[in-house]
ROTORKE-503175 format. One record per atom (N, C-alpha, C, CB): z, y, x. Coordinates in Angstrom, 3 decimals, always signed. Glycine has a CB too. Layout:
N
SITE         up      north       east
SITE          Z          Y          X
...
END
This chain:
165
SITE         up      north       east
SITE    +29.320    -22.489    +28.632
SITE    +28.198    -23.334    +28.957
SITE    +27.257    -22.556    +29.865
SITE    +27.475    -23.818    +27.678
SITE    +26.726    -23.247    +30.919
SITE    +25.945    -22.706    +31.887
SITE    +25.187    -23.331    +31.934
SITE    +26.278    -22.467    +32.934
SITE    +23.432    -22.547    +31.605
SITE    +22.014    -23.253    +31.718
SITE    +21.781    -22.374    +32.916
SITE    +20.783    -23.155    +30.312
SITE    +20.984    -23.441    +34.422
SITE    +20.611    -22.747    +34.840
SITE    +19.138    -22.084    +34.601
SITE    +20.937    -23.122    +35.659
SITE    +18.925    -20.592    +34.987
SITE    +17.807    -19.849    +34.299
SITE    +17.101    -19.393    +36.038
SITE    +18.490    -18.255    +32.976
SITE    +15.570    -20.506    +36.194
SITE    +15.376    -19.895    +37.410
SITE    +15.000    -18.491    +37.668
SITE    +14.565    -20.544    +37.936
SITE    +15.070    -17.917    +38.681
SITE    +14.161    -16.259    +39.089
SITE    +13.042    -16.631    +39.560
SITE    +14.793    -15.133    +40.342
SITE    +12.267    -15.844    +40.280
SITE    +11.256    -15.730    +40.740
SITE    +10.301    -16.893    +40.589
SITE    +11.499    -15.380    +41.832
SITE    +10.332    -17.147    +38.785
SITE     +9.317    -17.912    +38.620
SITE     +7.566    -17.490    +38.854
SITE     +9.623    -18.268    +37.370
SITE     +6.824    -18.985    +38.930
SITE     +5.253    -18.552    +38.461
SITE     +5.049    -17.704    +37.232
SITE     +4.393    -19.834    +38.136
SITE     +5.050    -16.482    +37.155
SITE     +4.904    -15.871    +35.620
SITE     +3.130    -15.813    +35.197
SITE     +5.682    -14.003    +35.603
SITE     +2.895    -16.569    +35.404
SITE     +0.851    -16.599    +34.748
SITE     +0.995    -15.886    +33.310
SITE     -0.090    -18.770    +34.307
SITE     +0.148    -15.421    +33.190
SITE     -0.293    -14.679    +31.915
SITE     -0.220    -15.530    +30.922
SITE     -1.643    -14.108    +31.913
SITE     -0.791    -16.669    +30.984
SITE     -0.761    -17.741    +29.332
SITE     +0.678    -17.776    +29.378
SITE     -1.584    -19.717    +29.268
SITE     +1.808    -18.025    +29.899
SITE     +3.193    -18.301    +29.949
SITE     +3.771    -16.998    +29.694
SITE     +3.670    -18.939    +31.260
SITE     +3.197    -15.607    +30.008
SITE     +3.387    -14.778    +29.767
SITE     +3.502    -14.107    +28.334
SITE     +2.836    -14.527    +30.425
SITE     +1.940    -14.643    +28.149
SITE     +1.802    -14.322    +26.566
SITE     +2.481    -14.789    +25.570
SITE     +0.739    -14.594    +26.115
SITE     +2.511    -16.636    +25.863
SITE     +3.346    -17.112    +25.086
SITE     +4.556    -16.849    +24.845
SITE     +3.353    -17.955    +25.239
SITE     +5.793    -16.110    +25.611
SITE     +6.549    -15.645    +25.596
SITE     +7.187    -14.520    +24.660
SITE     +6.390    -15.582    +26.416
SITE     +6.136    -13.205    +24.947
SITE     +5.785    -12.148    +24.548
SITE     +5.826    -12.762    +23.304
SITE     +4.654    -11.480    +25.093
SITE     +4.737    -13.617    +22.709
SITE     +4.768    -13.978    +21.241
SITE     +5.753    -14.422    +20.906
SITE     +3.945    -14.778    +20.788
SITE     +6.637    -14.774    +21.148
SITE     +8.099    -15.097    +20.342
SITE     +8.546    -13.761    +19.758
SITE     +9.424    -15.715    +21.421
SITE     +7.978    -12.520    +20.091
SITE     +8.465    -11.629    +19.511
SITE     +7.590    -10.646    +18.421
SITE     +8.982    -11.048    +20.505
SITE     +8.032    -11.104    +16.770
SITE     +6.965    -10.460    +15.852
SITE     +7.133     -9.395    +16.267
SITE     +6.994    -10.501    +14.381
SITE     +6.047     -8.801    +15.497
SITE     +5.780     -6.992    +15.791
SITE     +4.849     -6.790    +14.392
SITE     +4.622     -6.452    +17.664
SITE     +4.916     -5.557    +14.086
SITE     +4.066     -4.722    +12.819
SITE     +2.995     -4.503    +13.302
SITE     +4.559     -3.336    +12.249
SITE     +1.643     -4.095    +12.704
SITE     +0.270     -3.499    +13.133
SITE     -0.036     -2.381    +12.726
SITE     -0.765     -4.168    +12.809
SITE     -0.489     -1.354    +13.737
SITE     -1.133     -0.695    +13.207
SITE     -2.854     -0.159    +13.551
SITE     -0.271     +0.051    +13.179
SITE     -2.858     +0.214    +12.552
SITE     -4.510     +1.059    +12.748
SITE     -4.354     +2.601    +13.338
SITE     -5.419     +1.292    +10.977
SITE     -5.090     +2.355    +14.621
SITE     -5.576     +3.961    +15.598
SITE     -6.672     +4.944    +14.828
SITE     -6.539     +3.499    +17.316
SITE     -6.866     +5.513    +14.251
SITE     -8.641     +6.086    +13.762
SITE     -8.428     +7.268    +14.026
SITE     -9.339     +5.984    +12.047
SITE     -9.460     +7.955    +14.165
SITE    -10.166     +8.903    +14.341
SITE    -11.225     +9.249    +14.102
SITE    -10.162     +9.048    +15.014
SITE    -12.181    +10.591    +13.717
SITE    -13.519    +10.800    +13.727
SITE    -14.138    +11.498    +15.429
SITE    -13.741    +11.865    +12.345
SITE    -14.429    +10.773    +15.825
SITE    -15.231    +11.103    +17.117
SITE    -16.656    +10.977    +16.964
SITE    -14.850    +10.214    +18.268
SITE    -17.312    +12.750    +17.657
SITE    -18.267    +12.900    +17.333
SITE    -19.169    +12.287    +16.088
SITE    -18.547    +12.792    +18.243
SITE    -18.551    +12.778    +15.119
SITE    -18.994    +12.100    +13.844
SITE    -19.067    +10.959    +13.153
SITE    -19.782    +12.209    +13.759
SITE    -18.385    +10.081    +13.803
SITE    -18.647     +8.909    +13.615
SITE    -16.828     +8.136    +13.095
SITE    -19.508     +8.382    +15.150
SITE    -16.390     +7.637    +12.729
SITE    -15.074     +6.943    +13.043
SITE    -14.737     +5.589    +13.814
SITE    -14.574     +6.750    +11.903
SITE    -13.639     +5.861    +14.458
SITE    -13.406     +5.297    +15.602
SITE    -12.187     +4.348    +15.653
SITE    -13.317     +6.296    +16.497
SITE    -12.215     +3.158    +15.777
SITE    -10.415     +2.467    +15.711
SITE    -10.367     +1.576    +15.984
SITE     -9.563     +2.269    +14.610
SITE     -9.221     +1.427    +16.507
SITE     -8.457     -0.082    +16.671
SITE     -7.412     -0.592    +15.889
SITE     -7.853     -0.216    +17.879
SITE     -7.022     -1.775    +16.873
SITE     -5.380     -2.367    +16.013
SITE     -4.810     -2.197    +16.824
SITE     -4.950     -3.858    +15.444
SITE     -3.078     -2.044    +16.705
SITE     -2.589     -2.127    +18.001
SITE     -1.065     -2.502    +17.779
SITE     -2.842     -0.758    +18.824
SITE     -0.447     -3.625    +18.290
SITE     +0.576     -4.321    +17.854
SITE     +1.373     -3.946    +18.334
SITE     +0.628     -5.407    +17.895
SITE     +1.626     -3.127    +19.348
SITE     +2.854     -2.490    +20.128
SITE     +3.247     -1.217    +19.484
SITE     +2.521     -2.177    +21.683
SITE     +3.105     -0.818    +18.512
SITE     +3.866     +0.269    +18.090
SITE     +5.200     +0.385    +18.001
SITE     +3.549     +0.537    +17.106
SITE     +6.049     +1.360    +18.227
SITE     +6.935     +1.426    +18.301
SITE     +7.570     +3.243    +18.292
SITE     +7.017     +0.512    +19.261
SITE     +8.582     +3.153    +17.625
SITE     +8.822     +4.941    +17.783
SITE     +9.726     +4.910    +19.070
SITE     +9.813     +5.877    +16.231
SITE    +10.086     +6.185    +19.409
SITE    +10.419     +6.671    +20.577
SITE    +11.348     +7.411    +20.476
SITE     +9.575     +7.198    +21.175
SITE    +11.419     +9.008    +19.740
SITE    +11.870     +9.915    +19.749
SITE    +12.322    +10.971    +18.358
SITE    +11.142    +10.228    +20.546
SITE    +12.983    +11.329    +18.067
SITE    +13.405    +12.066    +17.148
SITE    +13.181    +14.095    +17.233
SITE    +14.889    +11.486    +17.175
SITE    +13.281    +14.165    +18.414
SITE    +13.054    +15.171    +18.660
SITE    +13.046    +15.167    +20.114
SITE    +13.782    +15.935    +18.018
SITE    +11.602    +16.037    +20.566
SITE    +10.432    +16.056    +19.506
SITE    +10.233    +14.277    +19.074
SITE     +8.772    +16.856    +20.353
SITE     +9.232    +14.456    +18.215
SITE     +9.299    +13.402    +16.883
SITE     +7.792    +12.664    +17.624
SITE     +9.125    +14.343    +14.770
SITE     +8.185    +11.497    +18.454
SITE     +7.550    +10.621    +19.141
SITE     +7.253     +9.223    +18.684
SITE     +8.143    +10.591    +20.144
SITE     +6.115     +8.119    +18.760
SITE     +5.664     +7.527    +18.574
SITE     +5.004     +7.078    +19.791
SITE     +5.297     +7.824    +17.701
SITE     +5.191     +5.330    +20.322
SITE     +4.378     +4.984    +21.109
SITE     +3.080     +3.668    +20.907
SITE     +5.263     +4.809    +22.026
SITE     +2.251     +3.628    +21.704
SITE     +1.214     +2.594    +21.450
SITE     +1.439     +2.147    +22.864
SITE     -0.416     +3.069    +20.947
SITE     +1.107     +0.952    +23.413
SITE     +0.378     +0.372    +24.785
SITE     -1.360     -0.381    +24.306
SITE     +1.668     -1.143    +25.558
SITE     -1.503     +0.037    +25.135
SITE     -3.596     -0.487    +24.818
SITE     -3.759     -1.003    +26.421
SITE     -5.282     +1.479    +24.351
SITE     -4.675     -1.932    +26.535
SITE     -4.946     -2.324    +27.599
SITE     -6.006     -1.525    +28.363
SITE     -5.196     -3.517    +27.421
SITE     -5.471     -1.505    +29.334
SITE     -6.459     -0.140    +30.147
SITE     -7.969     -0.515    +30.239
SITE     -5.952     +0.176    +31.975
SITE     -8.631     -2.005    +29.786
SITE     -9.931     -2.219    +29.885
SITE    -11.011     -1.754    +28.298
SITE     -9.913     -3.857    +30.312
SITE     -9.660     -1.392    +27.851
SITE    -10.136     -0.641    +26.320
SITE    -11.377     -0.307    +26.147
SITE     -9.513     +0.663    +25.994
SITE    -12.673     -0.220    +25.380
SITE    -13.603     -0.064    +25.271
SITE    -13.827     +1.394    +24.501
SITE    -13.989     -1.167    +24.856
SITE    -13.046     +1.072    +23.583
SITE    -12.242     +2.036    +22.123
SITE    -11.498     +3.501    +22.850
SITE    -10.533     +0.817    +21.168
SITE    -10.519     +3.264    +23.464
SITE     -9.587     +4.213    +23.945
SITE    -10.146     +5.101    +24.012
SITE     -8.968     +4.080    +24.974
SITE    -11.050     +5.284    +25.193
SITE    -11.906     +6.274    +26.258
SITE    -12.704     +7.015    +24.970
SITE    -13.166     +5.297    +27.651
SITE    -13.200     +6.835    +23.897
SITE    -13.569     +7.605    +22.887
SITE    -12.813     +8.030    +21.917
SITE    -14.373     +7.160    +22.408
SITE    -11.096     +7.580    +21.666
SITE    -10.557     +7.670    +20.583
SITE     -9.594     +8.937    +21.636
SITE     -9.916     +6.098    +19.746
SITE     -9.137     +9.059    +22.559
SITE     -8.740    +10.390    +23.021
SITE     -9.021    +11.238    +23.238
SITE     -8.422    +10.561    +23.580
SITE    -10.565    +11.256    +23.104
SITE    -11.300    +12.532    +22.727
SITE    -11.210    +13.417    +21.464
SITE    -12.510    +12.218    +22.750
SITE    -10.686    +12.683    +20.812
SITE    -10.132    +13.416    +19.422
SITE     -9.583    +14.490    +19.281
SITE     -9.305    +12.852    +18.822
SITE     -9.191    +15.299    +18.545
SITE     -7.885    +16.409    +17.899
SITE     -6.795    +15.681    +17.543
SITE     -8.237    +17.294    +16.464
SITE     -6.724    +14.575    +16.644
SITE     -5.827    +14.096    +16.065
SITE     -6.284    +12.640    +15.581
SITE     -5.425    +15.018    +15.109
SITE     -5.043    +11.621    +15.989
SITE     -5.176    +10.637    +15.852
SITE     -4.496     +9.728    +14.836
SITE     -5.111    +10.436    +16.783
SITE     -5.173     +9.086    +13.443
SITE     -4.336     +8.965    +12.614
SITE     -3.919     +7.524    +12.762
SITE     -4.793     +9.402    +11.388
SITE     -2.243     +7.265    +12.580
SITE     -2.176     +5.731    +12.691
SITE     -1.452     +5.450    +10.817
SITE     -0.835     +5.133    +14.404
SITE     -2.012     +3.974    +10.979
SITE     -1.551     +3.414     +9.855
SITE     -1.039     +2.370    +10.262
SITE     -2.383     +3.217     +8.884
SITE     +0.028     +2.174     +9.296
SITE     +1.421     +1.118     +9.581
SITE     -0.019     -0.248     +8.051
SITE     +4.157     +2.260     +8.575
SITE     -0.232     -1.464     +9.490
SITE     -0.708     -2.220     +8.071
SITE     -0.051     -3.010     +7.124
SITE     -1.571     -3.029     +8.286
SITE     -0.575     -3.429     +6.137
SITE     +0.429     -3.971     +5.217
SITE     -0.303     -5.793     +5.191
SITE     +0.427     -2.886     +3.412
SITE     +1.121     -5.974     +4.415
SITE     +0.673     -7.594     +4.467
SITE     -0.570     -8.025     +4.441
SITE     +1.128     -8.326     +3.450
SITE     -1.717     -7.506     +3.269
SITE     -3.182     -8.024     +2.869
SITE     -3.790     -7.531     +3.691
SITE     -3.818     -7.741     +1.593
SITE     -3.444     -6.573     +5.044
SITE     -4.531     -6.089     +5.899
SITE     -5.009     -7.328     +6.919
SITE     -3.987     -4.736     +6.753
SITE     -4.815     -8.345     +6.473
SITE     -4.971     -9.461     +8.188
SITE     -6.493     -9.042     +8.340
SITE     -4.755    -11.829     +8.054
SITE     -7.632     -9.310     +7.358
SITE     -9.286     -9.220     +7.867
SITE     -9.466     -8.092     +8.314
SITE    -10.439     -9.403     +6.837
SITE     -8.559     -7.162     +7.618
SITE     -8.918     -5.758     +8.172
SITE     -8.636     -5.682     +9.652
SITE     -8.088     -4.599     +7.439
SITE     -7.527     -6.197     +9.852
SITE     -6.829     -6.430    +11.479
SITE     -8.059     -6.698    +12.141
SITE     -5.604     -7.854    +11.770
SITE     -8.584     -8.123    +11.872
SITE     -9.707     -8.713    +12.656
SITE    -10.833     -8.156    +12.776
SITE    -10.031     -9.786    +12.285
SITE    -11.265     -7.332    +11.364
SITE    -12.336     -6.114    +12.049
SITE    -12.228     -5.466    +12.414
SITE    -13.003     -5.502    +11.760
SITE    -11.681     -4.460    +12.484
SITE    -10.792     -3.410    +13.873
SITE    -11.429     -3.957    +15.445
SITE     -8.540     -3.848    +13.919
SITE    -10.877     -5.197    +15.129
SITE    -10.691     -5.725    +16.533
SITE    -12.676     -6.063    +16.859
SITE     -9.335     -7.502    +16.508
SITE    -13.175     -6.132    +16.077
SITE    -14.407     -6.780    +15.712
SITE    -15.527     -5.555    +16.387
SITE    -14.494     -7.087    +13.838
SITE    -17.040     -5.577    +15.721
SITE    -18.141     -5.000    +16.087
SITE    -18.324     -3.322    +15.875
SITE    -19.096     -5.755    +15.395
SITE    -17.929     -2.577    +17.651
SITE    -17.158     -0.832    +16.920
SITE    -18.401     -0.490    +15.569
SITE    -17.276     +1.110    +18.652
SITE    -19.247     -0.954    +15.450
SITE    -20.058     -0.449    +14.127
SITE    -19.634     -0.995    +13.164
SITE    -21.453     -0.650    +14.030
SITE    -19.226     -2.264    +12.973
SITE    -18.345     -1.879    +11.785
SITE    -17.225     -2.265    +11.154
SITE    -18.857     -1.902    +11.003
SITE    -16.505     -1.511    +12.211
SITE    -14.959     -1.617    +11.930
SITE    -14.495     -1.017    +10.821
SITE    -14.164     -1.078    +12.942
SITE    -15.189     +0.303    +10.059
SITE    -14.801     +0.593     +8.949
SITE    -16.032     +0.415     +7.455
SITE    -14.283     +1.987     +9.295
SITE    -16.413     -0.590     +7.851
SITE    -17.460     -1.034     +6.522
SITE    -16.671     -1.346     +5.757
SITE    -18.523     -2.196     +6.576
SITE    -16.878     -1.012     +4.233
SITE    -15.735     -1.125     +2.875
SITE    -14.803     -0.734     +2.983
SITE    -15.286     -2.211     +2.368
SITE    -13.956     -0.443     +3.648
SITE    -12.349     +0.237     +4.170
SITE    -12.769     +2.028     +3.750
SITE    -11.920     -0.080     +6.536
SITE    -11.427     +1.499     +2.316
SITE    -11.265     +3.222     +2.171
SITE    -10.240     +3.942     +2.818
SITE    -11.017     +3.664     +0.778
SITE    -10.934     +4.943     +3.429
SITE    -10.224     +5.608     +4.234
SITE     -9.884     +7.073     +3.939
SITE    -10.808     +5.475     +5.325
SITE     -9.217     +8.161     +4.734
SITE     -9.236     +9.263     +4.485
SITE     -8.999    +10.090     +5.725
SITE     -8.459     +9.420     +3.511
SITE    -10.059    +11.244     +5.802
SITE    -10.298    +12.080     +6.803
SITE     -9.690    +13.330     +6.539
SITE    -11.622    +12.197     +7.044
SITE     -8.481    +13.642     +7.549
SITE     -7.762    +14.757     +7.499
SITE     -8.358    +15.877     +8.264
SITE     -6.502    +14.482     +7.914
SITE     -8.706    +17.495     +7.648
SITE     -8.893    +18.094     +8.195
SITE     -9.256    +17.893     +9.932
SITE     -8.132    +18.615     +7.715
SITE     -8.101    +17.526    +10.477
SITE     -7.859    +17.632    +12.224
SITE     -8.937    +16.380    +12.550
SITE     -5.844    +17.226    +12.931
SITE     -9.324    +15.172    +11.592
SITE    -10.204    +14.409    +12.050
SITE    -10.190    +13.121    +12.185
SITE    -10.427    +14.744    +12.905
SITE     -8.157    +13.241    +11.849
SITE     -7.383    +11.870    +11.822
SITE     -8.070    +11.090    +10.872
SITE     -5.824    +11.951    +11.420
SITE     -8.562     +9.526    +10.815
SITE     -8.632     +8.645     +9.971
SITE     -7.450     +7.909     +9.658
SITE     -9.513     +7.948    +10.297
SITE     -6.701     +7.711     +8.524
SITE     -6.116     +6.959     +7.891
SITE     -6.441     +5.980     +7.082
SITE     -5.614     +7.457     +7.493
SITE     -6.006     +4.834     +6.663
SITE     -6.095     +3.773     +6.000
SITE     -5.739     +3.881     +4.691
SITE     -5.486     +2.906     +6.546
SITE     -6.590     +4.031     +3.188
SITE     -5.818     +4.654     +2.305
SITE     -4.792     +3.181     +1.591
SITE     -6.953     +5.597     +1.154
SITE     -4.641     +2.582     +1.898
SITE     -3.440     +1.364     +1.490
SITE     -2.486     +0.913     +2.369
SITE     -4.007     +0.073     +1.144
SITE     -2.532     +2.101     +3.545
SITE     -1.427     +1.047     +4.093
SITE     +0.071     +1.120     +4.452
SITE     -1.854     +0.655     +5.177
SITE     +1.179     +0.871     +4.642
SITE     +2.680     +0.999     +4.487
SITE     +3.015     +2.666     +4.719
SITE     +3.519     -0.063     +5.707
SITE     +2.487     +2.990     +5.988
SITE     +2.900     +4.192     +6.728
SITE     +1.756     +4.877     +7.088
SITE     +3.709     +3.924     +7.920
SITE     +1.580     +6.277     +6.515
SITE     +0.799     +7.074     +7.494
SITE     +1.133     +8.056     +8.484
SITE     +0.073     +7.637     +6.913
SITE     +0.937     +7.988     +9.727
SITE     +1.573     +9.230    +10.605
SITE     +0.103     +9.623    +11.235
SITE     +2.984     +8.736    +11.974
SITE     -0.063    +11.508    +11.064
SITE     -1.250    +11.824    +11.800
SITE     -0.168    +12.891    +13.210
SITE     -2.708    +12.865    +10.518
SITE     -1.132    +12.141    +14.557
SITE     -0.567    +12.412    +15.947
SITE     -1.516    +13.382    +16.744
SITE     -0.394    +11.011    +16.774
SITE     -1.037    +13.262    +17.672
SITE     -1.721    +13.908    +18.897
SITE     -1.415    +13.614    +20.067
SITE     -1.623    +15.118    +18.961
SITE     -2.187    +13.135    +21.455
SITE     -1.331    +12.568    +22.484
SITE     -0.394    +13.242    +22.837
SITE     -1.871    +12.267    +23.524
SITE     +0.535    +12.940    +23.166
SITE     +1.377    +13.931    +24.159
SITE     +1.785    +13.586    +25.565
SITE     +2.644    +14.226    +23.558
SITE     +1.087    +12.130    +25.678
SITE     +1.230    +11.682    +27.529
SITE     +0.692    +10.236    +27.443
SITE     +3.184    +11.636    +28.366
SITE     +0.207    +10.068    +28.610
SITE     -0.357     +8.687    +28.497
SITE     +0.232     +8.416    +30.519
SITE     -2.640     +8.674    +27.903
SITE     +0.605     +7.226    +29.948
SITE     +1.457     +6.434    +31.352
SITE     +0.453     +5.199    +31.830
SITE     +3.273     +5.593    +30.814
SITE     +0.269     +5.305    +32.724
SITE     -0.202     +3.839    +33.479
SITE     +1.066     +2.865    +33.439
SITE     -0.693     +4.080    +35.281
SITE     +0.300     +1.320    +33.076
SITE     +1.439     +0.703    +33.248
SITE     +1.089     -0.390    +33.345
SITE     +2.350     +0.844    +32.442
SITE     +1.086     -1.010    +34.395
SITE     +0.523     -2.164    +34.722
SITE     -1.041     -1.950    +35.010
SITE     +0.815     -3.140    +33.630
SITE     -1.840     -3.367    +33.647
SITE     -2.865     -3.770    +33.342
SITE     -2.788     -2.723    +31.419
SITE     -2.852     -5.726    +33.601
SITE     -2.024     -1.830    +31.593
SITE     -1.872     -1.142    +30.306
SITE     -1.972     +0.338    +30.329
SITE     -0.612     -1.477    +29.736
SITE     -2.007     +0.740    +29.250
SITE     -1.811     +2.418    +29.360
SITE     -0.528     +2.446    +28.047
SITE     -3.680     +3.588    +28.880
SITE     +0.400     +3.325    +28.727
SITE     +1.276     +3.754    +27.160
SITE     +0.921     +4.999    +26.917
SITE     +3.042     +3.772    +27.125
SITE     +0.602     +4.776    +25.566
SITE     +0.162     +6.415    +25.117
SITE     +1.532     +6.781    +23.903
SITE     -1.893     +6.478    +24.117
SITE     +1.934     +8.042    +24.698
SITE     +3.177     +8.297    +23.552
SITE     +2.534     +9.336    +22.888
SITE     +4.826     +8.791    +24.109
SITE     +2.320     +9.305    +21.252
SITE     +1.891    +10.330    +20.000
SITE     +3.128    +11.478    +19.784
SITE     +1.688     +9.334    +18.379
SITE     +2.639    +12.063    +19.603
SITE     +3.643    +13.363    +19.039
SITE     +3.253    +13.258    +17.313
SITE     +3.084    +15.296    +19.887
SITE     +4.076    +13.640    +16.392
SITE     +3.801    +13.487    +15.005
SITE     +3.927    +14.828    +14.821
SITE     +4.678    +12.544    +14.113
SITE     +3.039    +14.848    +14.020
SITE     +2.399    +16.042    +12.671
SITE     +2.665    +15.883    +11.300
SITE     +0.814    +16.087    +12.521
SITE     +2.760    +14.770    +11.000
SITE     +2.705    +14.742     +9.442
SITE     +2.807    +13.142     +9.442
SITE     +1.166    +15.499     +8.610
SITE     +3.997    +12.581     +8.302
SITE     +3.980    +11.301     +7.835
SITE     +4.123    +11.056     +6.505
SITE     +4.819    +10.653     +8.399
SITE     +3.815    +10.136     +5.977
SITE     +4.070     +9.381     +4.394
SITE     +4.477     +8.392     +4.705
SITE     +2.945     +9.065     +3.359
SITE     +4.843     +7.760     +3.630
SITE     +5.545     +6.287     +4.106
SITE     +5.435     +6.179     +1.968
SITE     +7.869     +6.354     +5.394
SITE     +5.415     +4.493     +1.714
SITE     +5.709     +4.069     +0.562
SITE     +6.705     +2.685     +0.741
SITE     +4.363     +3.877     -0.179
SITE     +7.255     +2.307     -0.417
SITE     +8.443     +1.245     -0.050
SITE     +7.646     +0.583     -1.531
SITE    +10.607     +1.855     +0.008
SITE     +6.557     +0.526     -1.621
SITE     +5.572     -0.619     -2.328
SITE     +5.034     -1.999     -1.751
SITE     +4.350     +0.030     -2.607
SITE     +4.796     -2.013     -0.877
SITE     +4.366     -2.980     +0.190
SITE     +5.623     -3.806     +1.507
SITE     +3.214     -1.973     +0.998
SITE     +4.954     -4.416     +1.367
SITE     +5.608     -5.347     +2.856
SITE     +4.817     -5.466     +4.196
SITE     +5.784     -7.008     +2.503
SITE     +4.837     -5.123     +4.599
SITE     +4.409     -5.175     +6.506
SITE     +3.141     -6.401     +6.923
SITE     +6.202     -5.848     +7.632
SITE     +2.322     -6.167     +7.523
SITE     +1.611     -7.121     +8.371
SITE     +2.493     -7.459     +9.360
SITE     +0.349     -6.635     +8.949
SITE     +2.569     -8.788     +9.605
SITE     +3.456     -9.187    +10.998
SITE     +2.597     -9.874    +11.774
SITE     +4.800    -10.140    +10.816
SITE     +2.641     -9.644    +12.635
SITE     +1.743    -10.455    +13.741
SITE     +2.637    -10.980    +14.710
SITE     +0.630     -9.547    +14.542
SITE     +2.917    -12.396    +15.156
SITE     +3.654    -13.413    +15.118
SITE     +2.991    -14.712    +15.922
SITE     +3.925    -13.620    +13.712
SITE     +3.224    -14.830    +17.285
SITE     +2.191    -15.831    +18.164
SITE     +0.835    -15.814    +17.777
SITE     +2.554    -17.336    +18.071
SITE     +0.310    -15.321    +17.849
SITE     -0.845    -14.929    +18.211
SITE     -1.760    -14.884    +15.866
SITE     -1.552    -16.502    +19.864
SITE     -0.785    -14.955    +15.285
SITE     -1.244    -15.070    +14.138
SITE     -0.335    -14.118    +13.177
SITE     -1.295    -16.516    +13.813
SITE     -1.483    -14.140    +12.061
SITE     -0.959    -12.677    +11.484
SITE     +0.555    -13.531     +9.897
SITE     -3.121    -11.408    +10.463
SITE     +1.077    -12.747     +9.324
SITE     +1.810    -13.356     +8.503
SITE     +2.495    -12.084     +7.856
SITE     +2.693    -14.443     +9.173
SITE     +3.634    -12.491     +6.835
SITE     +4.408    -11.326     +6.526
SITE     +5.858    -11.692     +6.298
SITE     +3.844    -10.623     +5.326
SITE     +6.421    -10.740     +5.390
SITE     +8.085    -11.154     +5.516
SITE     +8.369    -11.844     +4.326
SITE     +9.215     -9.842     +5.629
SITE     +9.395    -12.478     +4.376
SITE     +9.635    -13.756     +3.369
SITE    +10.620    -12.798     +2.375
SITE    +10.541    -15.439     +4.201
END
C-alpha cells in the first residue's frame, strides 16, 4: 500500500508542535542553588546519551529566562518526576520565586537541588551545550544517581500531563 507522504511541506510551529506531541516523554526537574537562592525548571526532553563517559541530555529553549542562571552552578541536580508531580511541573514552570515553596528538597554538598520524591535522582555537571535551532542542547555528565522502582513516571503527553496505565 502506497500513501502518498508530501515533502517540502508548510511546517508552522502549531503543526509542528502538534506533531512533536504525539510523542510522550518523562519530566524532569533542573535545580540548583545559585547564589543562594534555588533555581529550576521542568524539562521534557530528557533523554540519556552515553554510557561512557556516563551522559545525559536536556534541550531548553534558547529564550530561557532560567538557563542563563542555572549554568552558573557547580552542579546541577535533575529529578526524574513521578506521577503526583503534575502541580509541581506547573510551578517550576510558574513565578522563579516560587518555584520551590513547600517542595521538599535536598541540597547536595556541590549545590545540586534534588526533589526528595521523585523516580530518579542524577546530580550533573555540563559537559557541552550545542546550539540548535530556536534551542540549546545541554549534554550533563553524571556524578552520582539513585533511582527507586516505587513510583510510576510523570508523562507528559500533547500538551498534558498523565501517567502509565
Amino acid at each position: 500500500m502506497t500513501i502518498a507522504f508530501p515533502t517540502n511541506q508548510d511546517l508552522d510551529p502549531i503543526r509542528l508542535r502538534e506533531a512533536f506531541g504525539a510523542f510522550p516523554t518523562g519530566v524532569v526537574a533542573v535545580a540548583a542553588q545559585v547564589d543562594g537562592y534555588p533555581v529550576g525548571l521542568a524539562a521534557s526532553s530528557f533523554t540519556s546519551v552515553s554510557l561512557d563517559p556516563p551522559l545525559v541530555s536536556i534541550n531548553l529553549a534558547s529564550a530561557s529566562k532560567t538557563w542563563p542562571d542555572l549554568r552558573r552552578a557547580r552542579h546541577l541536580g535533575l529529578t526524574v518526576l513521578a506521577h503526583h508531580h503534575g502541580p509541581l511541573c506547573r510551578q517550576l514552570a510558574g513565578a522563579v520565586e516560587h518555584r520551590f515553596d513547600d517542595v521538599a528538597v535536598t541540597l547536595t554538598p556541590e549545590g545540586a537541588i534534588l526533589i526528595d520524591d521523585g523516580l530518579a535522582h542524577f546530580d550533573t555537571t555540563i559537559y557541552r551545550e550545542v546550539e540548535a535551532g530556536d534551542h540549546i542542547l545541554v549534554l550533563l555528565e553524571l556524578h552520582a544517581v539513585d533511582h527507586t522502582n516505587e513510583l510510576s513516571p510523570l508523562v507528559f503527553h500533547r500538551s498534558a500531563f498523565g501517567r502509565l496505565a
